[in-house]
PASE-989838 format. One record per residue (C-alpha): residue in three letters; x, y, z; chain. Coordinates in nm, 4 decimals. Each point is the difference from the previous one (the first is absolute). Example, Ala and Ser with C-alpha at 12.3 -4.5 7.8 and 13.67 -1.06 7.14 Angstrom:
node residu ALA | X 1.2300 | Y -0.4500 | Z 0.7800 | chaine A
node residu SER | X 0.1370 | Y 0.3440 | Z -0.0660 | chaine A
This chain:
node residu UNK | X 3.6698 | Y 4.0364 | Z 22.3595 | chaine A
node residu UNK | X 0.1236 | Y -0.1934 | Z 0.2630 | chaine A
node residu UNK | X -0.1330 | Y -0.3700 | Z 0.0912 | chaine A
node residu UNK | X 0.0034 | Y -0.0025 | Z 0.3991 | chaine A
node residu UNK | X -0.0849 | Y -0.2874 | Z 0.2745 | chaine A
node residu UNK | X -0.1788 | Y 0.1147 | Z 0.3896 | chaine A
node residu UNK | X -0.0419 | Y -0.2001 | Z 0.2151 | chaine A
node residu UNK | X -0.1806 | Y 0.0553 | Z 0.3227 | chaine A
node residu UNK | X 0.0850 | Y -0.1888 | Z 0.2879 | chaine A
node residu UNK | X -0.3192 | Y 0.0806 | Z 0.2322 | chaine A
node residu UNK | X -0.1077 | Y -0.1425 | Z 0.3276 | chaine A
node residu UNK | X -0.2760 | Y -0.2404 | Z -0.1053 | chaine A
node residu UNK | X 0.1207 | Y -0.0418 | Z -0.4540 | chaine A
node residu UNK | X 0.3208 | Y 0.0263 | Z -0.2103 | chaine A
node residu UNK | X -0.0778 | Y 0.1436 | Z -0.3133 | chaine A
node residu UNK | X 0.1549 | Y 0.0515 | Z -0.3531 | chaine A
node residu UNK | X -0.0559 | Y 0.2808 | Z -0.2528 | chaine A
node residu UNK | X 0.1777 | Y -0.0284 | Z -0.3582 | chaine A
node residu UNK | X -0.0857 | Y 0.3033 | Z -0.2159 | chaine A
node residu UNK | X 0.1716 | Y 0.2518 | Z -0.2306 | chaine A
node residu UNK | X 0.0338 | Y 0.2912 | Z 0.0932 | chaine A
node residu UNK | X 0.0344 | Y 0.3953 | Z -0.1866 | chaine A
node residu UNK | X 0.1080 | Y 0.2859 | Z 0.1954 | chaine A
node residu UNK | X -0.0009 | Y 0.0200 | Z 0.3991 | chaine A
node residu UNK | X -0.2262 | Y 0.0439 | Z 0.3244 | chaine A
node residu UNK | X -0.3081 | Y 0.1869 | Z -0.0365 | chaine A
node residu UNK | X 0.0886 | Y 0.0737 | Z -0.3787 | chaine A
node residu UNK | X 0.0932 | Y -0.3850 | Z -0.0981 | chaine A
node residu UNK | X -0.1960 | Y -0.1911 | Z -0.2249 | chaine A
node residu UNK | X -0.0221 | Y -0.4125 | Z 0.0843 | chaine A
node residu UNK | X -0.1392 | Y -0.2608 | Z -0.2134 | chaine A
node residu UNK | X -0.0594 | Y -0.3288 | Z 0.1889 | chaine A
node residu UNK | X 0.1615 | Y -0.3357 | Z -0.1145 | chaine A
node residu UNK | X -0.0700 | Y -0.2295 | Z 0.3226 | chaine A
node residu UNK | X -0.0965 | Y 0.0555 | Z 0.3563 | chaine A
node residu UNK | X -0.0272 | Y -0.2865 | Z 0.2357 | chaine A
node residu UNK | X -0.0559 | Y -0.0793 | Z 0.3897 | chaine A
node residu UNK | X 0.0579 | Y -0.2548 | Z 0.2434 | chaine A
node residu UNK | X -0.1189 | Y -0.0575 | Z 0.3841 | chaine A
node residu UNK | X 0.3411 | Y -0.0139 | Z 0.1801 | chaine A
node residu UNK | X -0.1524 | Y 0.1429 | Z 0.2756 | chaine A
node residu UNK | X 0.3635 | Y 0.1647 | Z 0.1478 | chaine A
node residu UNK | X -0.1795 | Y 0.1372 | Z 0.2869 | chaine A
node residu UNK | X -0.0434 | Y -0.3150 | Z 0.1625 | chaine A
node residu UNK | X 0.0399 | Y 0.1022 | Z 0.3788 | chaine A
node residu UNK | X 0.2194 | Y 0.2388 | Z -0.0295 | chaine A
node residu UNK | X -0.3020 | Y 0.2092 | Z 0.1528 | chaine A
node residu UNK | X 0.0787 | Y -0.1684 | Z 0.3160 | chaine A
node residu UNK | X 0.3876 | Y -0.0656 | Z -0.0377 | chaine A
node residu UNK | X 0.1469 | Y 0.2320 | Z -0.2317 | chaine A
node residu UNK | X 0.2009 | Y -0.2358 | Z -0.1667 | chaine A
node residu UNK | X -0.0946 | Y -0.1520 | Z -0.3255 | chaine A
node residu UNK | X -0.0951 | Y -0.3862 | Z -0.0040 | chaine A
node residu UNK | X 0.2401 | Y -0.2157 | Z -0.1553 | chaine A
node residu UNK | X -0.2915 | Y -0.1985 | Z -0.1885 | chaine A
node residu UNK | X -0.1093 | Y 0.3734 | Z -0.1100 | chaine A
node residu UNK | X 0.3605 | Y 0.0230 | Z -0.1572 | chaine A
node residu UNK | X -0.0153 | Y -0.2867 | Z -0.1532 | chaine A
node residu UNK | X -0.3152 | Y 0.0624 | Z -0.1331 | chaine A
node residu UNK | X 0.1230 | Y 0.3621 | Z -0.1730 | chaine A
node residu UNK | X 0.3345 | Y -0.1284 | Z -0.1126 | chaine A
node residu UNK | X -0.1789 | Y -0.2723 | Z -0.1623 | chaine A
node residu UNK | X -0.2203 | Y 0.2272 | Z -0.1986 | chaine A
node residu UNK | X 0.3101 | Y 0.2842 | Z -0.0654 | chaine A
node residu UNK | X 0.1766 | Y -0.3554 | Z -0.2112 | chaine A
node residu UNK | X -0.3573 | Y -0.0303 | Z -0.1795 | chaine A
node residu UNK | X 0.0467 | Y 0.3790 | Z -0.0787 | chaine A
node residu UNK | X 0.3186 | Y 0.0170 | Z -0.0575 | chaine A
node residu UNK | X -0.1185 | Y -0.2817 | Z -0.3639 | chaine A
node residu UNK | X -0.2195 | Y 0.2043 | Z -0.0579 | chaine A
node residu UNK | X 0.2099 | Y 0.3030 | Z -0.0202 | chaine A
node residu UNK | X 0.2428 | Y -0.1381 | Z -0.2014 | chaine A
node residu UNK | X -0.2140 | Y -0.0755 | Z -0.2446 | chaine A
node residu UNK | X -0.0867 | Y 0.3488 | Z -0.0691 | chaine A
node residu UNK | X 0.3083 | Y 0.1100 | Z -0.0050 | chaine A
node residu UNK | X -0.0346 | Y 0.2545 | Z 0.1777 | chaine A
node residu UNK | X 0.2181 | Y 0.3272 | Z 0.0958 | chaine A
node residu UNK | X -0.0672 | Y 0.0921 | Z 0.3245 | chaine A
node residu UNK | X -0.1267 | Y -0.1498 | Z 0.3398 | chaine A
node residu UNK | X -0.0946 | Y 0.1360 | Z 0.2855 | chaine A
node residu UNK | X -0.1686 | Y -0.2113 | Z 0.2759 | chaine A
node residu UNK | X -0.1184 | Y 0.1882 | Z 0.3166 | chaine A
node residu UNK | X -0.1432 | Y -0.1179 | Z 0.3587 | chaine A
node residu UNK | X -0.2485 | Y 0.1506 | Z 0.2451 | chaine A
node residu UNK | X -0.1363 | Y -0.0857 | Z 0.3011 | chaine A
node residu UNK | X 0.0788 | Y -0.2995 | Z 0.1582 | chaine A
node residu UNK | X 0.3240 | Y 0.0701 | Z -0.1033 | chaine A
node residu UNK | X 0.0532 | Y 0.3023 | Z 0.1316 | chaine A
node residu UNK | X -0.1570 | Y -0.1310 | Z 0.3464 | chaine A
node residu UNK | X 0.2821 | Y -0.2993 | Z -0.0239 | chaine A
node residu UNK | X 0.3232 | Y -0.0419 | Z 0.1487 | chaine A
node residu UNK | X 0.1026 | Y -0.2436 | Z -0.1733 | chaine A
node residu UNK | X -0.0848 | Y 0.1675 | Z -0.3409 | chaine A
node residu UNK | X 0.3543 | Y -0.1003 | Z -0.1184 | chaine A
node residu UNK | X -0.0678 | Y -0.3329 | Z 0.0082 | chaine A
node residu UNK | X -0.2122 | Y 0.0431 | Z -0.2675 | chaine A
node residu UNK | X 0.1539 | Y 0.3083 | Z -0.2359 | chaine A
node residu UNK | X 0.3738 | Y -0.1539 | Z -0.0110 | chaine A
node residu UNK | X -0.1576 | Y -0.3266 | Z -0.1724 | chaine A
node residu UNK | X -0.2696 | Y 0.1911 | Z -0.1870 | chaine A
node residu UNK | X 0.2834 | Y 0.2468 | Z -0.1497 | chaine A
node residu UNK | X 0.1638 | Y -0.3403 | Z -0.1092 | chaine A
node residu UNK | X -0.3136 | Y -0.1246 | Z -0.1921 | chaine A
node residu UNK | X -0.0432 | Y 0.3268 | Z -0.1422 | chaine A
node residu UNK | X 0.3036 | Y 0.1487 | Z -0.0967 | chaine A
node residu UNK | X -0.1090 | Y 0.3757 | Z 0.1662 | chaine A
node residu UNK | X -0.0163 | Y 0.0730 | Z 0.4340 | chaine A
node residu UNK | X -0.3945 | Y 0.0426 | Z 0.1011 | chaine A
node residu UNK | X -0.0448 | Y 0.3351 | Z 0.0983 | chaine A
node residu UNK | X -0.2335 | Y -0.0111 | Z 0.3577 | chaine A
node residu UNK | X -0.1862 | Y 0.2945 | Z -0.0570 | chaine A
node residu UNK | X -0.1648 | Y 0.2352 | Z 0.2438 | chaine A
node residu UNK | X -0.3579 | Y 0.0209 | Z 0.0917 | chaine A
node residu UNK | X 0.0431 | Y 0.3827 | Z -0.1970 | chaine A
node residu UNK | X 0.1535 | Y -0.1830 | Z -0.2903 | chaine A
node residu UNK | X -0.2404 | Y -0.2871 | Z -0.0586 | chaine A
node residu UNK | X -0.2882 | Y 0.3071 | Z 0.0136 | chaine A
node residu UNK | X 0.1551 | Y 0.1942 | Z -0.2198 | chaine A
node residu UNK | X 0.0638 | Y -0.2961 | Z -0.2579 | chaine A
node residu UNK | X -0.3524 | Y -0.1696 | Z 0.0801 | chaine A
node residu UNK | X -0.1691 | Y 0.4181 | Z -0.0584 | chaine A
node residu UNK | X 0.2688 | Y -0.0092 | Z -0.3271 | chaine A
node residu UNK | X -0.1519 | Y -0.3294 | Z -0.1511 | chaine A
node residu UNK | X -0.3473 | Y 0.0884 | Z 0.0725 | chaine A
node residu UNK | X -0.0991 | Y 0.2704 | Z -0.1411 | chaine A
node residu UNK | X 0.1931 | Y -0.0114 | Z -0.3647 | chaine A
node residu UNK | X -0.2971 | Y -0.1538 | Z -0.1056 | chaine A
node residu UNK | X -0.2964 | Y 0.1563 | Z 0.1867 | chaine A
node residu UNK | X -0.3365 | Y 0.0573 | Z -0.1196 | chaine A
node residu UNK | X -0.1526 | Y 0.2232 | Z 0.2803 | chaine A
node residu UNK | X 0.0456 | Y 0.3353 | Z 0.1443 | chaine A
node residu UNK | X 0.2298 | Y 0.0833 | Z 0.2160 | chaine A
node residu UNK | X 0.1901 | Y 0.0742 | Z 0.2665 | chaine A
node residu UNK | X 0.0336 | Y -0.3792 | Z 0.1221 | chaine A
node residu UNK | X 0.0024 | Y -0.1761 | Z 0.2640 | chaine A
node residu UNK | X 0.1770 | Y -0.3269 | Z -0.0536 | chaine A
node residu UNK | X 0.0149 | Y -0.2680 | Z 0.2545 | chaine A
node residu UNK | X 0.2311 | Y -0.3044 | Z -0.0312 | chaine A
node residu UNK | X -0.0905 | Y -0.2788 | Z 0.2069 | chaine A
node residu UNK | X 0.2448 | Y -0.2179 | Z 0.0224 | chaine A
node residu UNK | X 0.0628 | Y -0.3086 | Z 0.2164 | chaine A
node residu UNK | X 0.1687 | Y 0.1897 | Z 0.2812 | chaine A
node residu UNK | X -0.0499 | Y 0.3563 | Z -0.0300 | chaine A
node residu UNK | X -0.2491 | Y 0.2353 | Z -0.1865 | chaine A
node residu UNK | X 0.1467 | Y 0.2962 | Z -0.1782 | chaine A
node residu UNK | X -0.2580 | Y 0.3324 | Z -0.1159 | chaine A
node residu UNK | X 0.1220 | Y 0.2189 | Z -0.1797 | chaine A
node residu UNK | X -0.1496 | Y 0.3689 | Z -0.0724 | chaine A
node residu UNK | X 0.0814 | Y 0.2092 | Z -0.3268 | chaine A
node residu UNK | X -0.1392 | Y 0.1078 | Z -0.2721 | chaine A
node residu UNK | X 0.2786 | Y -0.0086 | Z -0.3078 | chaine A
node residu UNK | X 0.2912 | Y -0.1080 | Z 0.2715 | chaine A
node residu UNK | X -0.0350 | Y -0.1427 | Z 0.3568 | chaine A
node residu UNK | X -0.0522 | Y 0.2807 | Z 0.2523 | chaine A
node residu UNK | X -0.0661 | Y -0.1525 | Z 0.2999 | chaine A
node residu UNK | X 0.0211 | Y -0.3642 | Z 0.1122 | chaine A
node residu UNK | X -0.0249 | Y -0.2291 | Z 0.3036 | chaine A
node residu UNK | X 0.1362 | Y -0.3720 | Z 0.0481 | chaine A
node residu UNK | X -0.1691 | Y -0.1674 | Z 0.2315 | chaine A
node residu UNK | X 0.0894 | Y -0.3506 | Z 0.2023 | chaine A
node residu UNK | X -0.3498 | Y -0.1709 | Z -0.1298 | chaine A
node residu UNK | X -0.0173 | Y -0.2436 | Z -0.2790 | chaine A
node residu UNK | X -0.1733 | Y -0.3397 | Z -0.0495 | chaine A
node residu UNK | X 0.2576 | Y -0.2415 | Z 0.0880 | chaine A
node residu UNK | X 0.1376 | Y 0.2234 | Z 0.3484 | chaine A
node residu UNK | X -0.4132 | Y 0.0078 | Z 0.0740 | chaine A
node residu UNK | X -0.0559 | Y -0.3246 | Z -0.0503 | chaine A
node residu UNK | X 0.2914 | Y -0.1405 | Z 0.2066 | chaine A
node residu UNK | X -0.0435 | Y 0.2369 | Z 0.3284 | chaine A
node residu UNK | X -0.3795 | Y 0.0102 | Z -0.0525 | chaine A
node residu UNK | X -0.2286 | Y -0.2163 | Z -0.1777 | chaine A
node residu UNK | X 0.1434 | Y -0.3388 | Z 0.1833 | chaine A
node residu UNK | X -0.3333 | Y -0.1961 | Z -0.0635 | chaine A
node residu UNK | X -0.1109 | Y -0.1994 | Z -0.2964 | chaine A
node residu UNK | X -0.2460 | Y 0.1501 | Z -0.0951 | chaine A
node residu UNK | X 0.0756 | Y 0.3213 | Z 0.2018 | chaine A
node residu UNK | X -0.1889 | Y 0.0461 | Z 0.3215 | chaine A
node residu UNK | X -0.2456 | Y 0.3352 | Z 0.0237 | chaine A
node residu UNK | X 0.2131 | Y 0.1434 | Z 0.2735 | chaine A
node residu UNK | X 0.3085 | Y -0.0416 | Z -0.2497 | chaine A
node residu UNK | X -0.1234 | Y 0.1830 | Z -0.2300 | chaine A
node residu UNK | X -0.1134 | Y 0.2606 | Z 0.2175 | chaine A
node residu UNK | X 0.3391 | Y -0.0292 | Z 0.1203 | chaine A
node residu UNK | X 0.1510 | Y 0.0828 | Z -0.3463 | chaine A
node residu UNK | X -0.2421 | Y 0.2721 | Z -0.0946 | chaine A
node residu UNK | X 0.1360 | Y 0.1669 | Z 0.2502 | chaine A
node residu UNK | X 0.3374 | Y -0.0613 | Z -0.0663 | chaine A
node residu UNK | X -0.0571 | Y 0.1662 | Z -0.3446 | chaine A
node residu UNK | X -0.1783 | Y 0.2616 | Z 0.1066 | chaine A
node residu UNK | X 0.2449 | Y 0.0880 | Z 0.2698 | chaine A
node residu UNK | X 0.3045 | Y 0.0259 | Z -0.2646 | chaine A
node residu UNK | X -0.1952 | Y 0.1906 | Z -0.2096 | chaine A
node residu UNK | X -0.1049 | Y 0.2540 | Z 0.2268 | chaine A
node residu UNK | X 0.4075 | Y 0.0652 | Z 0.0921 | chaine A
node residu UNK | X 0.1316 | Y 0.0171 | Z -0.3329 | chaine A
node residu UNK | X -0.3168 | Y 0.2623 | Z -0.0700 | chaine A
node residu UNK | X 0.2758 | Y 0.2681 | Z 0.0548 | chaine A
node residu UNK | X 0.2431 | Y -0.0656 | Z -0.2166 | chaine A
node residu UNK | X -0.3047 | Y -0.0169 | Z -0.3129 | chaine A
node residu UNK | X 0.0026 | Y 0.3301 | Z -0.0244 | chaine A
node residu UNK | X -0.2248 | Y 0.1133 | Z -0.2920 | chaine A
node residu UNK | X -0.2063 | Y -0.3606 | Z -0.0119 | chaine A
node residu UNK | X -0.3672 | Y 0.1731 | Z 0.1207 | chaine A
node residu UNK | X 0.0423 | Y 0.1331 | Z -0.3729 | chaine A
node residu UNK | X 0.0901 | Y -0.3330 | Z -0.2088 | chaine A
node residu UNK | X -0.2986 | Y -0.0501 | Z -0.2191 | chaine A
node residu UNK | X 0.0675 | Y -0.3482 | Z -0.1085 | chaine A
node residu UNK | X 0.1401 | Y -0.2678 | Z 0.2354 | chaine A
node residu UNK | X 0.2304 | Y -0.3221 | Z -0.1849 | chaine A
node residu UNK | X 0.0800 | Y -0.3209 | Z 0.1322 | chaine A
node residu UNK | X 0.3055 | Y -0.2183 | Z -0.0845 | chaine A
node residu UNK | X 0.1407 | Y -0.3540 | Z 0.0768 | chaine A
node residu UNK | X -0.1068 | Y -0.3375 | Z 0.0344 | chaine A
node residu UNK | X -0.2952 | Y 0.1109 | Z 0.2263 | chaine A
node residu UNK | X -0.1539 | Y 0.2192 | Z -0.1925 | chaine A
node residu UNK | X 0.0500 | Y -0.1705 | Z -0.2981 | chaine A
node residu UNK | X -0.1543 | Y -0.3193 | Z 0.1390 | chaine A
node residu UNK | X -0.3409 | Y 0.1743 | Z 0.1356 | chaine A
node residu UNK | X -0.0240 | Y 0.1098 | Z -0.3582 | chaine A
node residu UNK | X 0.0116 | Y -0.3622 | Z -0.1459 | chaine A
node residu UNK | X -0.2290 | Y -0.1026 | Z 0.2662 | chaine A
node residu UNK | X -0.2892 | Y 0.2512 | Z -0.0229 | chaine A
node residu UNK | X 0.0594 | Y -0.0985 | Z -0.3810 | chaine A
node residu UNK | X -0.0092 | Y -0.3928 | Z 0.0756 | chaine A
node residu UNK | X 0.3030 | Y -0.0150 | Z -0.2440 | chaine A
node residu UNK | X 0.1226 | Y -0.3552 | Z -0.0872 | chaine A
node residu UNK | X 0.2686 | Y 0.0965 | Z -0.1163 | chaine A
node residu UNK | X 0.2363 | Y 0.3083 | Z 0.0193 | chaine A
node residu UNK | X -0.0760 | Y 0.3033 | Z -0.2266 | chaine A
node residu UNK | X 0.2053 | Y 0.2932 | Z -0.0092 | chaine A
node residu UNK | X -0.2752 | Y 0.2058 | Z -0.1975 | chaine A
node residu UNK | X -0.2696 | Y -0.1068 | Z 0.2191 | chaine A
node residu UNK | X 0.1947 | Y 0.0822 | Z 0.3222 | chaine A
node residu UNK | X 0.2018 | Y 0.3698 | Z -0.0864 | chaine A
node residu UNK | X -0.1832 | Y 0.2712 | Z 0.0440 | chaine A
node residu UNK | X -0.3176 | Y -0.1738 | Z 0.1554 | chaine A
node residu UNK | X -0.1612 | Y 0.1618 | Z 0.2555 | chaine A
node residu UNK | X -0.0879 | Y -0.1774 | Z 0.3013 | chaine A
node residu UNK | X -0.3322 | Y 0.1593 | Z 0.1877 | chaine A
node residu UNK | X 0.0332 | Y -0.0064 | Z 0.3774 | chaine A
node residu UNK | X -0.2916 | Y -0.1839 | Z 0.0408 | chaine A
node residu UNK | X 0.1395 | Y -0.2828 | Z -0.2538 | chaine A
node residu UNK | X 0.3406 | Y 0.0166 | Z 0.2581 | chaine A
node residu UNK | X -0.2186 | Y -0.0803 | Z 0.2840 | chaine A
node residu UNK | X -0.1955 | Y -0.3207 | Z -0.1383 | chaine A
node residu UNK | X 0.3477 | Y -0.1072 | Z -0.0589 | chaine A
node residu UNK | X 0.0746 | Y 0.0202 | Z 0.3651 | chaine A
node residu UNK | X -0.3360 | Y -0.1373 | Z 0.1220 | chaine A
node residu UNK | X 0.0530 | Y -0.3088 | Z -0.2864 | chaine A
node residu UNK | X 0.3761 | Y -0.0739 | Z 0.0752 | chaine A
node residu UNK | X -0.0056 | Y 0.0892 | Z 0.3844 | chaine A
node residu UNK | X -0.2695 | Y -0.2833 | Z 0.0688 | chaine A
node residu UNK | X 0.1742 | Y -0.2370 | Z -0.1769 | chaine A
node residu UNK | X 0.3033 | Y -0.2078 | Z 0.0881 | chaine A
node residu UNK | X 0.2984 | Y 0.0125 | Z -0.1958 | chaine A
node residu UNK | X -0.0590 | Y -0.3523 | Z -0.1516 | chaine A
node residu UNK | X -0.3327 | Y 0.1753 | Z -0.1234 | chaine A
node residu UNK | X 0.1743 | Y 0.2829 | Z -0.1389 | chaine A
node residu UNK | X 0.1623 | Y -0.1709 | Z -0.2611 | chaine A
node residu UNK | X -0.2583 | Y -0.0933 | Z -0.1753 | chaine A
node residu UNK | X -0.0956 | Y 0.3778 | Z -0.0787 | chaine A
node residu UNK | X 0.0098 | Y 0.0829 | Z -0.3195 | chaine A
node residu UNK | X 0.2346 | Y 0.2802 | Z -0.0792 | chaine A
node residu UNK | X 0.2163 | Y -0.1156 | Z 0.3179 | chaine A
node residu UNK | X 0.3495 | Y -0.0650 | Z -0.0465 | chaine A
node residu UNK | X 0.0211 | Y -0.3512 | Z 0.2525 | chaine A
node residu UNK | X 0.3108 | Y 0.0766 | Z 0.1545 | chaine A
node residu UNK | X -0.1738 | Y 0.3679 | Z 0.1060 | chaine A
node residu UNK | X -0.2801 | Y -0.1145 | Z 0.1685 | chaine A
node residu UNK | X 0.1758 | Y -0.0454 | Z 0.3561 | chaine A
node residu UNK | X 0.0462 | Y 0.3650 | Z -0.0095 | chaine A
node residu UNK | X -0.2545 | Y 0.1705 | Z -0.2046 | chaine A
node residu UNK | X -0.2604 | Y 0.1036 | Z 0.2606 | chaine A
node residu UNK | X 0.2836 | Y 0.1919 | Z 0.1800 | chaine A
node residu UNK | X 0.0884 | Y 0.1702 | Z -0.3184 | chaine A
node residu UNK | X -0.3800 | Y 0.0770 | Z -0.0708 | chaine A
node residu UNK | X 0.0064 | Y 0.1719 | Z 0.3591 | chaine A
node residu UNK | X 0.2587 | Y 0.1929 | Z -0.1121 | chaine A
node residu UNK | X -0.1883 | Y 0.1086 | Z -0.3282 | chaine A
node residu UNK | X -0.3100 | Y 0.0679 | Z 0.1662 | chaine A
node residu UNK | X 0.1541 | Y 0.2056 | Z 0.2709 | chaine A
node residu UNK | X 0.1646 | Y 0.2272 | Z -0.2552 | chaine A
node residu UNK | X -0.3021 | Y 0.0825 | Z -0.1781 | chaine A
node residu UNK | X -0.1896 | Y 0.0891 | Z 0.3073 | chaine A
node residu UNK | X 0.2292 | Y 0.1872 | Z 0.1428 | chaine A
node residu UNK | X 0.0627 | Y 0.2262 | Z -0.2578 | chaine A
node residu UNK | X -0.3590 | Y 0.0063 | Z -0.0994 | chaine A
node residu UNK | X -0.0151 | Y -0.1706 | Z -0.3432 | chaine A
node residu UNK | X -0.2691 | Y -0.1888 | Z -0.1268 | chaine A
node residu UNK | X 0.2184 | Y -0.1789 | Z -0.2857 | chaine A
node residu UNK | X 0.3467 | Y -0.0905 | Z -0.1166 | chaine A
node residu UNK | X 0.1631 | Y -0.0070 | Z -0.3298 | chaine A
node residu UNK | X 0.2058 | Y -0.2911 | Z -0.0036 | chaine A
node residu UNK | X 0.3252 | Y 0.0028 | Z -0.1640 | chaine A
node residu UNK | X 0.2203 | Y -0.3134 | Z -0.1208 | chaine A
node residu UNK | X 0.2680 | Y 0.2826 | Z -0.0520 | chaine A
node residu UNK | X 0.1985 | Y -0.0049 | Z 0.3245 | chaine A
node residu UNK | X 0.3220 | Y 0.0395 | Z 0.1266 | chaine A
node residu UNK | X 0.1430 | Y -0.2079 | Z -0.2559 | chaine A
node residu UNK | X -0.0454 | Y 0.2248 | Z -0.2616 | chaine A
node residu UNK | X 0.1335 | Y 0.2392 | Z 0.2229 | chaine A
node residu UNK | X 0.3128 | Y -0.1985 | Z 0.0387 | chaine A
node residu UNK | X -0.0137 | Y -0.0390 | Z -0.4406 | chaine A
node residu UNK | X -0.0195 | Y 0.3344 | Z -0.0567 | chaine A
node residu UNK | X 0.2488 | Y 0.1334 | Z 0.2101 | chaine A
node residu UNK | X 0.2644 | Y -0.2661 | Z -0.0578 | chaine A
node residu UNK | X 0.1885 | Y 0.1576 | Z -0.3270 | chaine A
């Protein structure tokens, strides 16, 4: 048994996963000892600039040092710390990892869209309770990853769509305008129809799962959750019809108004209409009426495969 630390470095959180861990990959066996997430929101403009914001630096290295405690603490073994989008789309990514491997001892791997699928399709379904083959769909904050397979990933597709990138180049309004949203319906739709060939196999998934802070969030919503719940949110399936009164709700409201939601994380409700787009989009293009929501992501993908 080996006690392990991921972190994920992602476009719109930083998060930490502390768990011990038996065996490897698909065969490993995890048991969870903290997980925690903060908005550093590392995408900031890098949509538009490629380069990483020095406040979105600062934000990141300040939450690797609170981290970094909290790994010591558990003493543990083995960290590995990864980043996706927005730093894969920056420049100026360096400016960032050469600190960041200072706080945390270990270099951040910047993985590739095929990586972070294979990881996010890893952490997924360890746990499942439905049939299979999947079809998971990451939606992070600046790209959406979906992943086909049934016991392994067999096809996947990494698309340029995620709820901060939307939001930024898209939904400029407060509350968003209708033609906005139009605009970023189509958007979705548009990435989704070019990455349809490189799904190969996904007309056959029988169950469709949804991961990150999105997903996760339209879950404590339609549950009007005061507080977070891990039991309430893994493995709850959110209805397509439940997905779009989120949208109506949250897309007629300004962001000020958002934050008032129950089951909404405050510093999420800027972008959580784009990400709902996003969500929504997924499940009608690939014809699902529900998704099974998972809170195991790409961080247990990271856990598993770090010993």
């Amino acid at each position: 048994m080996t006690r392990v630390a991921a972190i994920d470095m992602g476009t719109n959180s930083t998060r930490l996963l502390i768990a011990e861990v038996t065996g490897h990959g698909a065969d490993a066996e995890s048991t969870i000892l903290d997980r925690r997430m903060r908005i550093t929101r590392l995408g900031q403009g890098v949509d538009a600039s490629r380069r990483l914001h020095p406040d979105a630096i600062g934000r990141n290295l300040a939450v690797l040092r609170e981290y970094e405690n909290v790994i010591s603490r558990f003493a543990v073994e083995r960290t590995r710390a990864a980043a996706t989008s927005a730093a894969r789309d920056a420049a100026n990514r360096g400016e960032l990892f050469g600190p960041a491997s200072e706080i945390l001892g270990v270099t951040p791997e910047l993985l590739s869209g095929e990586e972070e699928a294979q990881l996010s399709f890893l952490g997924a379904t360890r746990d499942i309770t439905e049939p299979g083959p999947y079809l998971v769909a990451d939606i992070g904050g600046g790209s959406t990853e979906i992943v086909f397979g049934a016991d392994a990933p067999e096809s996947f597709a990494s698309i340029n769509v995620g709820c901060v990138r939307l939001t930024e180049a898209l939904l400029r309004s407060d509350p968003p305008t209708a033609d906005e949203l139009i605009a970023a319906e189509i958007a979705v739709r548009d990435h989704l129809n070019g990455a349809e060939r490189d799904l190969t196999g996904a007309s056959s998934a029988r169950t469709l799962v949804g991961l990150a802070g999105t997903v996760t969030t339209m879950a404590a919503i339609r549950q009007r959750l005061g507080t977070y719940r891990r039991d309430a949110i893994h493995h709850f399936h959110l209805t397509r019809v439940a997905a779009e009164e989120i949208f109506r709700t949250l897309s007629t409201e300004s962001t000020d108004q958002r934050r008032s939601e129950p089951g909404l994380d405050p510093a999420r409700a800027d972008v959580i209409v784009g990400g709902v787009i996003v969500v929504l989009g997924v499940m009608k293009h690939f014809g699902f009426a529900e998704m099974q929501v998972s809170e195991s992501d790409i961080l247990d993908g990271l856990a598993l495969t770090a010993v």
